[in-house]
C-alpha positions in Angstrom: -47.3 -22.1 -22.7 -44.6 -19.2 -23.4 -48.0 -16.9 -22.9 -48.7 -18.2 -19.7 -45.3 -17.8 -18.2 -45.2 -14.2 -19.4 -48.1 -13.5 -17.8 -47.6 -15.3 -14.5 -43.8 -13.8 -14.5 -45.7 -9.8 -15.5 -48.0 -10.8 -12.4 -45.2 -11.5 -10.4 -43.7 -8.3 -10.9 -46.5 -6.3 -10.5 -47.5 -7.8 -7.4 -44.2 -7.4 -5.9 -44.1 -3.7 -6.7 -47.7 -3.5 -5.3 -47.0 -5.0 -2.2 -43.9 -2.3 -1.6 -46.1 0.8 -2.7 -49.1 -0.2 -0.1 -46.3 -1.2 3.0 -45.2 2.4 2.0 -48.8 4.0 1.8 -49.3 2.8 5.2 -46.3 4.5 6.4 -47.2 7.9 5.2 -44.9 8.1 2.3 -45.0 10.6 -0.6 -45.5 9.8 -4.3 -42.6 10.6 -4.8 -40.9 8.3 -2.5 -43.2 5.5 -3.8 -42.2 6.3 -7.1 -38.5 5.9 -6.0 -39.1 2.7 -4.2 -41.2 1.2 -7.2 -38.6 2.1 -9.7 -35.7 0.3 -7.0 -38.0 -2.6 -6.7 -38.0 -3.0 -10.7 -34.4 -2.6 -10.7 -33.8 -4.6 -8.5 -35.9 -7.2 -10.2 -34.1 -6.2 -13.9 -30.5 -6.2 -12.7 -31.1 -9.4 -10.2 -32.1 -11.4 -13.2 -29.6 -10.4 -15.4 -26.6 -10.9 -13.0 -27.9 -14.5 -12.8 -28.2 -14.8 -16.4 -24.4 -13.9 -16.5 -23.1 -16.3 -13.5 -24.9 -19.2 -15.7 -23.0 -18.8 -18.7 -20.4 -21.4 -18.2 -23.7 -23.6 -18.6 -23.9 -27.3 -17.3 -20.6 -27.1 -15.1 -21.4 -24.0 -13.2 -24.8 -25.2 -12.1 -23.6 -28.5 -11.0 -20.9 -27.0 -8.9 -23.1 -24.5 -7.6 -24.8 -27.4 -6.2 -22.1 -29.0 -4.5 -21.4 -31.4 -7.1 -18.1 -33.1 -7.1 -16.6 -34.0 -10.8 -16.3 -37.7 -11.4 -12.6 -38.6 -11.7 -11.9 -40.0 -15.0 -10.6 -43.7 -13.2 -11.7 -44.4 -10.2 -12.0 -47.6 -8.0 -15.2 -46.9 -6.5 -17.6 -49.2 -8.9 -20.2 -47.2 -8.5 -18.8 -44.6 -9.8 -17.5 -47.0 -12.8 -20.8 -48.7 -13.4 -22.3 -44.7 -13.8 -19.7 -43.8 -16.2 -20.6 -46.8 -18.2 -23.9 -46.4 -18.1 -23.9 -42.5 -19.5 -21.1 -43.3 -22.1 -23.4 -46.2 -23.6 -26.8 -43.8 -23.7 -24.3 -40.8 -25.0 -23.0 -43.1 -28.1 -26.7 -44.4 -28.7 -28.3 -40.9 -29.0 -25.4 -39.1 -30.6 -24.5 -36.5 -28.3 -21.3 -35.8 -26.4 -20.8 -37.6 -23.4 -22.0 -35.3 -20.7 -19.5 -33.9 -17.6 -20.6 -36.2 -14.6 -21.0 -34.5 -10.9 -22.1 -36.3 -7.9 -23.5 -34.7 -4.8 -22.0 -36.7 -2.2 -23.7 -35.1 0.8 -27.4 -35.9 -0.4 -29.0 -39.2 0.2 -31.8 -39.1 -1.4 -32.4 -40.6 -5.1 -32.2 -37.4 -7.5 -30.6 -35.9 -10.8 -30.9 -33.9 -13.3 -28.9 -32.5 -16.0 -28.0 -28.7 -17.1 -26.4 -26.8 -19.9 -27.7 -25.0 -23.2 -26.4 -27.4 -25.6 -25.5 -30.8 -25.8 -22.3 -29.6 -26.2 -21.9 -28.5 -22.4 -24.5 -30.6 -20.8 -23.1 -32.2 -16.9 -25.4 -34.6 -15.3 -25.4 -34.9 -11.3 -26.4 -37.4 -9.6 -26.5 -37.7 -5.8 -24.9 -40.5 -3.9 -28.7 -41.7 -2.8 -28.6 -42.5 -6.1 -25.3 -44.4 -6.4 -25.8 -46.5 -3.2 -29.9 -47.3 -3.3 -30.6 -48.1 -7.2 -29.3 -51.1 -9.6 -27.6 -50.8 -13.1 -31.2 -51.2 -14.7 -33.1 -48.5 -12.0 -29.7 -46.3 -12.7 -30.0 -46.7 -16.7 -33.7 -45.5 -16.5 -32.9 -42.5 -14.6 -29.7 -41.6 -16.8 -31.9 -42.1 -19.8 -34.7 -39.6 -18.2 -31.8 -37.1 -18.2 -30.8 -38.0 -21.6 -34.5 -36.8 -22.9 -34.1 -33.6 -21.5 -30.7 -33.5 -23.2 -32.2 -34.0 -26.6 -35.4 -32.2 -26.1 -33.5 -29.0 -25.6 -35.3 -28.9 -22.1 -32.1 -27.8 -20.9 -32.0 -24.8 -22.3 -35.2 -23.7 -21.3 -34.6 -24.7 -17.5 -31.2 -23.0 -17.3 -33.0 -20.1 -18.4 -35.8 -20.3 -16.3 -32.7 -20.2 -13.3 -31.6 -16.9 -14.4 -35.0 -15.2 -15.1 -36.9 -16.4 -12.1 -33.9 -15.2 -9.8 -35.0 -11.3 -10.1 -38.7 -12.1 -8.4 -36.8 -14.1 -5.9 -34.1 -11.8 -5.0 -36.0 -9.6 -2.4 -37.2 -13.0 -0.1 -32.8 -14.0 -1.1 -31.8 -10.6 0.6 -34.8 -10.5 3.4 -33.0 -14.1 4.3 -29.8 -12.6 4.3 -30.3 -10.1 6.5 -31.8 -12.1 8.9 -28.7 -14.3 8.7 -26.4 -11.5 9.2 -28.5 -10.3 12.1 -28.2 -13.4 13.9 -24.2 -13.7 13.3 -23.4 -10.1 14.2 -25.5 -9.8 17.0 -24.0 -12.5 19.4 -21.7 -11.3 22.0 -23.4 -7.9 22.5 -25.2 -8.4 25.2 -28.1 -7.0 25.1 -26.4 -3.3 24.2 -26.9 -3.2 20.5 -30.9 -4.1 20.9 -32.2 -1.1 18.8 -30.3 -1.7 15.5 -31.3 -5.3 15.9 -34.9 -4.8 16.2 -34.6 -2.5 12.7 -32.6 -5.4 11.3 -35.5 -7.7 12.0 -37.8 -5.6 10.6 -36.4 -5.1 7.2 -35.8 -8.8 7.3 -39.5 -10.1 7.8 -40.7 -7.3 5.8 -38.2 -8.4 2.6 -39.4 -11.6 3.2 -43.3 -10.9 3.8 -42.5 -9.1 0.0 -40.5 -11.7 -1.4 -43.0 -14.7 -0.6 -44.7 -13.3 -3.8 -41.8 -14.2 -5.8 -41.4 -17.6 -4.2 -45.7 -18.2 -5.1 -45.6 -16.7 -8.3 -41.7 -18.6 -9.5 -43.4 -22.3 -8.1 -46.0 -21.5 -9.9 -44.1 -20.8 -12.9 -41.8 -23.6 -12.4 -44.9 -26.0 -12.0 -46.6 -25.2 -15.3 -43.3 -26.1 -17.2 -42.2 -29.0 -15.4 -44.9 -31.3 -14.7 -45.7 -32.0 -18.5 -42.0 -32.5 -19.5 -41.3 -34.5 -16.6 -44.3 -37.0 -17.9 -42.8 -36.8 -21.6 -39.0 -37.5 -20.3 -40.4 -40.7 -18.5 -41.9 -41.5 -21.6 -38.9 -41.3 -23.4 -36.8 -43.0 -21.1 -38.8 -46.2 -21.5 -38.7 -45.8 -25.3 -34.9 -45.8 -25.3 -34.1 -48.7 -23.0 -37.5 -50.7 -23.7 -38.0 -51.4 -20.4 -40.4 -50.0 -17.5 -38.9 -51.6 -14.6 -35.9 -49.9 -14.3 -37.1 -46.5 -14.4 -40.6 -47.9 -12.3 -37.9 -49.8 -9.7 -36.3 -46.0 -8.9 -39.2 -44.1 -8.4 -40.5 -46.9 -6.2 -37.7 -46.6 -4.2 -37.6 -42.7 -3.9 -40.9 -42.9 -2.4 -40.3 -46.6 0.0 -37.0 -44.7 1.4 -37.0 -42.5 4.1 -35.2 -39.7 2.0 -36.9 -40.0 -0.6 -36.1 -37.1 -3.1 -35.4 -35.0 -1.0 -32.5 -32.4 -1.2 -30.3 -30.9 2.0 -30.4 -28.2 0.6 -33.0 -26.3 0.7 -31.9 -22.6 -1.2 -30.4 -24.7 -3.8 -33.0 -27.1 -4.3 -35.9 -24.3 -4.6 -33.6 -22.5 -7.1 -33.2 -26.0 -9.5 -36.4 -27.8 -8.4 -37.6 -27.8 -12.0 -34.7 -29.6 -13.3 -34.8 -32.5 -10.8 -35.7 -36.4 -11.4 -37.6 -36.5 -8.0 -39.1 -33.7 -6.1 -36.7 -31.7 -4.0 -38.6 -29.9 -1.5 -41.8 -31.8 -1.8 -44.2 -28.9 -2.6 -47.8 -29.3 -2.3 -49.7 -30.6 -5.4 -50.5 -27.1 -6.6 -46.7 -26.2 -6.5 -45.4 -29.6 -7.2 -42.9 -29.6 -10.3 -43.2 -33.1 -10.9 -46.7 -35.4 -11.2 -47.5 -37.4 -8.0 -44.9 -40.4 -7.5 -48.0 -43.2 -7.2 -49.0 -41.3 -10.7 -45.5 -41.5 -12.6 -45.2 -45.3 -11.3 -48.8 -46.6 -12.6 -47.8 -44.9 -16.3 -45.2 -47.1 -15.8 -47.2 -50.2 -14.0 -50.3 -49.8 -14.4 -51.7 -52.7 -12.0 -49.2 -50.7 -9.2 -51.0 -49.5 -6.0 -50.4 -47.2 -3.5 -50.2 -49.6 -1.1 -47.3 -51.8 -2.2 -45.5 -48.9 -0.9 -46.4 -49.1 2.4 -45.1 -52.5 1.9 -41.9 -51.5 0.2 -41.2 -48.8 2.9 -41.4 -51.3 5.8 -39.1 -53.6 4.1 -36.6 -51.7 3.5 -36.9 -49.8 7.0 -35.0 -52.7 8.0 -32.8 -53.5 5.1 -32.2 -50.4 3.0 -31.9 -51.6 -0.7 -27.9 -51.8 -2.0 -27.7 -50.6 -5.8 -23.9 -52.6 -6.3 -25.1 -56.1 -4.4 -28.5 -56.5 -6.2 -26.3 -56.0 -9.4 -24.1 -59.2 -8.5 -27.6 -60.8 -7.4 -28.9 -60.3 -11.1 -25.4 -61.4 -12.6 -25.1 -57.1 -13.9 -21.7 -56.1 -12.4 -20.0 -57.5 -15.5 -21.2 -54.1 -16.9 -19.1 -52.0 -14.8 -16.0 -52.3 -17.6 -16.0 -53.3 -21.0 -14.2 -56.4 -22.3 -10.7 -55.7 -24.1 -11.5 -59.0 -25.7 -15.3 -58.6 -26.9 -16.1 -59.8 -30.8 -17.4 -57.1 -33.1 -21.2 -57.4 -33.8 -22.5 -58.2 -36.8 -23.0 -54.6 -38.1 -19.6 -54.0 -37.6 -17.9 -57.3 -39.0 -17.0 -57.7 -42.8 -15.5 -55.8 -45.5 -18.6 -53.9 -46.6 -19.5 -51.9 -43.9 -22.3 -50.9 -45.3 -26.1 -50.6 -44.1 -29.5 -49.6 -45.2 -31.4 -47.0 -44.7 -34.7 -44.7 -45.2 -34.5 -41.4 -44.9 -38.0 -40.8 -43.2 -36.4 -43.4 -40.8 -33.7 -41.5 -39.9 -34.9 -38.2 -39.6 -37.9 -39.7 -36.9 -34.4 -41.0 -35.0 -33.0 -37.1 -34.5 -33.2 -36.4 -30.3 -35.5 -40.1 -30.2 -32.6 -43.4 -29.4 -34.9 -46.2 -29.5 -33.9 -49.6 -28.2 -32.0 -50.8 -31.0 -30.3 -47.6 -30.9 -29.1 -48.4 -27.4 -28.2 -52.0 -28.0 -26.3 -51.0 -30.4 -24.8 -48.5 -28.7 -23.8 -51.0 -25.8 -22.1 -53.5 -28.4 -20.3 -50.5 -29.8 -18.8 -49.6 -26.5 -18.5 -52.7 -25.9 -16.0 -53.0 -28.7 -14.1 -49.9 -27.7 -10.7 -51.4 -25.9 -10.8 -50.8 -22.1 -7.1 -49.1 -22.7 -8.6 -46.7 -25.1 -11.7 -45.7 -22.9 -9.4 -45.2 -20.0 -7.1 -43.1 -22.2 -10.3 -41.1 -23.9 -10.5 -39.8 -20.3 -7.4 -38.9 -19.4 -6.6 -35.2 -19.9 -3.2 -35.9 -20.5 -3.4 -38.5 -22.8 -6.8 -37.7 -24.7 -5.9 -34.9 -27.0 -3.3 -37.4 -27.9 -6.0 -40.1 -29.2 -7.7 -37.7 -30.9 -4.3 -36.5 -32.9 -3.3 -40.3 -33.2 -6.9 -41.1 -35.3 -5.9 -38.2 -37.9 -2.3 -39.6 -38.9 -1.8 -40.3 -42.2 -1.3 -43.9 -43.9 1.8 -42.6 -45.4 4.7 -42.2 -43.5 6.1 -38.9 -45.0 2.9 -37.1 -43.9 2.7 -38.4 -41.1 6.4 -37.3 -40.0 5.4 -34.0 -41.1 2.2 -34.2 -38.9 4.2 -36.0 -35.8 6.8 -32.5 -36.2 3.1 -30.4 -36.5 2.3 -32.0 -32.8 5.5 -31.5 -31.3 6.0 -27.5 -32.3 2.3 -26.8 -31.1 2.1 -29.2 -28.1 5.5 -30.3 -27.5 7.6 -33.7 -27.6 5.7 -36.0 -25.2 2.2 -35.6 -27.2 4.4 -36.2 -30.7 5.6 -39.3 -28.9 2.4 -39.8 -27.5 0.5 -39.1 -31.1 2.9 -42.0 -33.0 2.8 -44.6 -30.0 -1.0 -45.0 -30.0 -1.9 -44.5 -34.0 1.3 -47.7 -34.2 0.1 -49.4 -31.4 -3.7 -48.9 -29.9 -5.6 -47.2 -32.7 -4.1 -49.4 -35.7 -6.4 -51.9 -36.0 -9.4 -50.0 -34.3 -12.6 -50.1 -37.1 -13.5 -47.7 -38.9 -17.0 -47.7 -37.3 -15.4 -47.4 -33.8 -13.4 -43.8 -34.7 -16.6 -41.5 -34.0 -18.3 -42.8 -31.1 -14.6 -42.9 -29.5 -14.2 -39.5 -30.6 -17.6 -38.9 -28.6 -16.1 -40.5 -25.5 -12.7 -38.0 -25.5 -15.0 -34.4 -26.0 -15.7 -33.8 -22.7 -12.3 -34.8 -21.5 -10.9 -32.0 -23.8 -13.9 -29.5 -22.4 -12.4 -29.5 -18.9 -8.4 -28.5 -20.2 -7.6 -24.7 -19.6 -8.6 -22.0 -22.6 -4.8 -21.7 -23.9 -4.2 -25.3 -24.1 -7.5 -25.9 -25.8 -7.1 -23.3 -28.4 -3.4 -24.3 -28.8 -5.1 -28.3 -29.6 -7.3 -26.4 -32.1 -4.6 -25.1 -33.9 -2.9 -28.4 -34.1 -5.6 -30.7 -35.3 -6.3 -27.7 -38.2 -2.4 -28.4 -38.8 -2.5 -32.0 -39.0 -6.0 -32.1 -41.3 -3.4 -29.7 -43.7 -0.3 -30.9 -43.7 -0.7 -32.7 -47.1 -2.3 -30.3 -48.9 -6.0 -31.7 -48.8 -8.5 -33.0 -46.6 -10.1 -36.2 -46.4 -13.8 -36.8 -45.3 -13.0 -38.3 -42.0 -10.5 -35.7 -41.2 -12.7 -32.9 -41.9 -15.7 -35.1 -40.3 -13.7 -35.1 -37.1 -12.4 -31.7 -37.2 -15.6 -29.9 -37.8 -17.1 -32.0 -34.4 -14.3 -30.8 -32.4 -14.9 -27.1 -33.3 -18.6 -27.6 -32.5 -17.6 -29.0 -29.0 -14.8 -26.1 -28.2 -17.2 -23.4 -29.5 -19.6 -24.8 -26.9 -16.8 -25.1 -24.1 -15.2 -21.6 -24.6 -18.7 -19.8 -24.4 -21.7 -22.4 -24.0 -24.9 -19.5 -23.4 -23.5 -17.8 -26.4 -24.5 -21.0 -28.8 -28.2 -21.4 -28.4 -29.9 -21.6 -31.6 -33.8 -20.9 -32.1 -34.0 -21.4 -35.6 -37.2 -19.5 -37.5 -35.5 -19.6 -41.5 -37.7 -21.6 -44.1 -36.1 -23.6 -47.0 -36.6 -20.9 -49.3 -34.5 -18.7 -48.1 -31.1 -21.0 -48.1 -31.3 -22.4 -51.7 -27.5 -21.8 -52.4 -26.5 -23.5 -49.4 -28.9 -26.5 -49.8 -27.3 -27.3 -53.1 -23.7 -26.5 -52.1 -24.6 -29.4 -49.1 -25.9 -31.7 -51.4 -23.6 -31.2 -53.9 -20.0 -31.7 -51.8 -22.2 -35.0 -50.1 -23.4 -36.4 -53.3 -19.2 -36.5 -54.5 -18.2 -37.3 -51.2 -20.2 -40.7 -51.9 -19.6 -41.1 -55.2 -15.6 -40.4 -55.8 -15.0 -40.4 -59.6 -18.5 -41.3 -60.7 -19.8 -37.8 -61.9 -23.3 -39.4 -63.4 -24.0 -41.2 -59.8 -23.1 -38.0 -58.1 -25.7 -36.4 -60.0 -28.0 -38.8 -59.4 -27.8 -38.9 -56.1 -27.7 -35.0 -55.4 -31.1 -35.1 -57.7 -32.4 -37.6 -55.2 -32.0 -34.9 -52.5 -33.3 -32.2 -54.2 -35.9 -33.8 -55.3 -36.7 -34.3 -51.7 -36.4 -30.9 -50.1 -36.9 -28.5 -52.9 -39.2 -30.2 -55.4 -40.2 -27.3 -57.3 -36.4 -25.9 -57.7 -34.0 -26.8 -60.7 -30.5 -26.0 -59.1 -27.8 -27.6 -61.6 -25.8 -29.7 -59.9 -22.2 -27.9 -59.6 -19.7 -29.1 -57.0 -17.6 -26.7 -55.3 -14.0 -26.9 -56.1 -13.0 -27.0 -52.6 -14.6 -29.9 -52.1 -15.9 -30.7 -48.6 -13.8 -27.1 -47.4 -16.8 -25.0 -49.0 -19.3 -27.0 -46.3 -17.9 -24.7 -43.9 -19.7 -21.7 -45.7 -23.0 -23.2 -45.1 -23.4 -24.2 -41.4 -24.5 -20.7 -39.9 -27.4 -20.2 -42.2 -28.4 -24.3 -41.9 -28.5 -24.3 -38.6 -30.7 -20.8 -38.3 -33.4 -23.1 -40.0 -36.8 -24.1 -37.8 -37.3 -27.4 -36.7 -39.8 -28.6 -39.5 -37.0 -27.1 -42.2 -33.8 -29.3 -40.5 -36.6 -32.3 -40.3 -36.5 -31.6 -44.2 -33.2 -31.3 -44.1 -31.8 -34.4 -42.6 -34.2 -36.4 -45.0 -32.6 -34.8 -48.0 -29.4 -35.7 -47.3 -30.2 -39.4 -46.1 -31.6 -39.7 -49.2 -28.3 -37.8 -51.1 -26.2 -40.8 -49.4 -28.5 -43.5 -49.8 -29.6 -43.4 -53.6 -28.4 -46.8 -54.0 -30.3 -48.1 -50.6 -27.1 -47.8 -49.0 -24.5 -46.8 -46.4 -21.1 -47.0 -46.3 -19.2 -46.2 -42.9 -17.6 -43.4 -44.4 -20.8 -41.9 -45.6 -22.5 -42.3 -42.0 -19.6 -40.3 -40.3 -20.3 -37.5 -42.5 -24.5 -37.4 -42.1 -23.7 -37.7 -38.6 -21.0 -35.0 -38.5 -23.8 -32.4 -40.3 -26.8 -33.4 -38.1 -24.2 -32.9 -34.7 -23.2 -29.4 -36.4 -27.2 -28.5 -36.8 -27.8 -29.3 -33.5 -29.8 -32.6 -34.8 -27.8 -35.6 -32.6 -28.1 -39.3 -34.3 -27.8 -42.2 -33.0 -24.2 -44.0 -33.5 -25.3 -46.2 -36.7 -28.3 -46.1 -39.0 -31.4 -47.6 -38.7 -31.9 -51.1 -40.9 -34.6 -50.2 -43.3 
């Protein structure tokens, strides 16, 4: 595939220069004017692309804005806008990934969405308000969840990419539009006076354009051949994770049934992002066409669907357009939109044990795949979550708060000295703040709850300015020190935030294409093992051994690495991450396995242990699911 696009992008170019060389050969031009021109066009091309390469860095957000895409407020009345925030925060705990800065494009009423960034990290979904008003919780779920694959796929990446390349072979048609814009504006009033410059103004503009249509056929094309196929596989996945078709089906029956369809206002926008929608923007022919055929992507779905129930659909809802919020109340959903205060733990959560089973093959197939269970468990957690502490996870004022409030200490002399910590970096109110809800709130709040809560107040700490950010870095590395060690949950939590501020601060500068093999990170595999294996055995030497043998045994069969715990403890994990995470795919597969089975040597879980596989397969870019498969 990444031969294909080359090619096609190299054709692109080529053509483009062509096409100025022969407009210039018929003019009568010199070589070495067509030389000139040719080496302009290429610059043009060059510097084009990497100017939008540059504007894209702030990743997910700037896209989304670009778009016209309005932030969702962190409370808002409109249920709609509740019932979406739900909906993402439920998929974001069952896959294991931050939960996503949400954007609606409230001037487009067609049913579309899609989801940019280069990391997890800084992923923002957008939805437009088509989609809000025309599709229920279930049709909204199966779209969300659609977005959620690309997410974990790292499809993302590739599409935001795509933006910035793509941009230098559209540039000329960009600047031949431009012109003709500028000619229109600047001309009226003249009279008739000004007719000459306005004729040479035209020209350039249809000629730019005549030139840049080659971008614009070669850049569809382009777009096409990496689209369709995802798009298919994203569908796929969608279904796999809520285990259900008729949501997703319902959505894409009503995007073709409505008058708007897809569609997108606007049109320079929508060309630029058309390979990153849920729906078709523009609606391409089939040779250009990003997406498969709507009739196509519904009968993967249904496969007894014909074409023409749509006819059907389309003149039933001609005269009754479909209402997302009342069919909810018709199907007894809108007790979704907020989670009960009062709701009973599940099973996997109640009792003193906490602990679950687990097989390490198991897991490591769950990396970037939720499955159902997954997701049910992921509602019952949120579920479980207070509605007080939701609303506060997305408060900028209060959320760096929460966060501070989970790392207090049990004993109250520390945890003065932490409270004074908070106050000299953030000042007196988040101190106050900080003791009110670790008293109050986050006293009795499980053990199993602290990380996918944790998950829910990320993004909220994303969006506060640079200085105030760092200055909350500082603070939590104060707190996790003030009594001269570390536990695992503190470091757990500490090492996630600095994942998701790294990503904030500079999210294009955190893209990871791992090629290292196993052999080449030995030290670091045992160091891993070796800080896990004590972490999950505290004061049994002879099971910590066992249990790091287990992982060996699992990852580097052939090796004999003694099994020697750092003195540091879990501090000397922070050694390892760079050279982990420059592993391939198949290595981290390997990887995540190994430790599963580091942690699980007795067949077992504890909650404790879970934060911590977690907290090493968010930092190597490998999300899991919220709690571990049962066996």
């Amino acid at each position: 595939m990444s031969t294909r696009l080359l090619l096609l992008f190299a054709m692109a170019v080529v053509a483009i220069v062509a096409m100025v060389d022969a407009l210039l050969l018929v003019t009568g031009a010199s070589h070495q004017a067509i030389f000139g021109w040719s080496v302009l066009t290429l610059a043009v091309i060059g510097f084009s692309s990497l100017y939008r390469i540059s504007s894209l860095r702030g990743g997910g957000e700037a896209v989304a804005v670009q778009m016209g895409g309005t932030e969702v407020p962190a409370s808002s009345a409109d249920p709609a806008l509740r019932r979406l925030r739900n909906v993402v925060e439920e998929i974001a705990i069952a896959s294991g990934v931050p939960m996503p800065r949400l954007y609606v494009l409230e001037q487009e009423p067609g049913i579309n969405a899609f989801a940019a960034g280069y990391s997890p990290a800084d992923a923002a979904i957008a939805v437009t308000r088509g989609t809000l008003d025309r599709l229920n919780r279930d049709e909204l779920q199966g779209v969300i969840a659609h977005e959620f694959s690309h997410i974990l796929n790292g499809d993302m990446r590739l599409n935001i990419r795509l933006m910035g390349v793509l941009f230098g072979i559209l540039m000329i048609s960009v600047i031949g539009k431009r012109v003709l814009l500028h000619m229109s504006v600047g001309s009226r009033g003249r009279g008739g006076r000004t007719l000459g410059p306005v004729v040479a103004l035209l020209v350039v503009g249809v000629v730019a354009i005549a030139i840049g249509s080659i971008g614009v056929f070669f850049g569809r094309l382009i777009k096409a051949a990496v689209s369709r196929q995802r798009e298919i596989l994203a569908d796929a996945s969608a279904v796999q994770f809520t285990r259900q078709t008729q949501g997703l089906a319902g959505a894409l029956k009503k995007i073709g049934g409505l008058p708007e369809g897809s569609h997108l206002g606007n049109r320079a926008d929508a060309e630029e992002v058309s390979h990153m929608l849920f729906g078709e923007g523009l609606g391409f022919s089939r040779w250009f066409a990003t997406h498969p055929p709507l009739v196509e992507r519904i009968q993967r779905l249904q496969p007894s669907f014909r074409p023409a129930q749509l006819q059907v659909l389309r003149g039933n809802w001609l005269a009754a357009p479909p209402d997302g919020l009342a069919e909810d109340r018709a199907l007894g959903l809108a007790m979704h939109y907020a989670p009960s205060v009062d709701a009973v733990l599940p099973a996997a959560l109640s009792g003193t044990p906490n602990r679950v089973r687990v097989d390490p093959a198991k897991v490591a197939a769950q990396v970037a795949a939720p499955a159902d269970d997954d997701f049910q468990q992921a509602v019952r957690l949120a579920g479980n979550l207070p509605a007080g502490l939701r609303e506060l996870a997305r408060d900028r004022e209060a959320a760096p708060a929460l966060l501070l409030a989970l790392l207090l200490d049990s004993d109250a002399q520390v945890a003065a000295r932490q409270c004074e910590a908070v106050r000299v970096q953030l000042g007196a109110l988040q101190a106050q703040r900080t003791q009110e809800l670790a008293a109050g709130p986050l006293r009795d709040l499980h053990a199993a709850l602290r990380l996918p809560m944790a998950t829910l107040v990320f993004p909220t700490l994303r969006s506060l300015p640079r200085p105030q950010l760092q200055a909350f870095v500082k603070c939590i590395d104060a707190l996790t020190h003030a009594d001269g060690r570390i536990s695992l949950f503190e470091y757990c939590l500490s090492r996630l935030l600095q994942v998701q501020v790294q990503a904030a601060l500079e999210p294009s500068k955190h893209l990871h294409f791992g090629r290292r093999k196993v052999v080449g990170v030995r030290r670091e595999f045992a160091t891993l093992l070796a800080v896990v294996a004590r972490a999950g055995n505290p004061g049994d030497e002879a099971g910590a051994r066992r249990a790091y043998l287990a992982g060996l045994q699992r990852i580097l069969p052939q090796d004999h690495l003694p099994y020697a715990p750092p003195p540091n403890g879990v501090l000397a994990l922070d050694a390892v991450w760079e050279p982990l995470d420059a592993l391939d795919p198949l290595a981290k597969q390997l990887l995540v396995e190994s430790v599963t089975a580091t942690v699980s040597h007795n067949q077992r879980v504890n909650v404790a242990e879970a934060e911590l596989l977690r907290t090493i397969c968010a930092t190597l870019h490998c999300p899991l699911p919220a709690l571990l498969q049962v066996a």
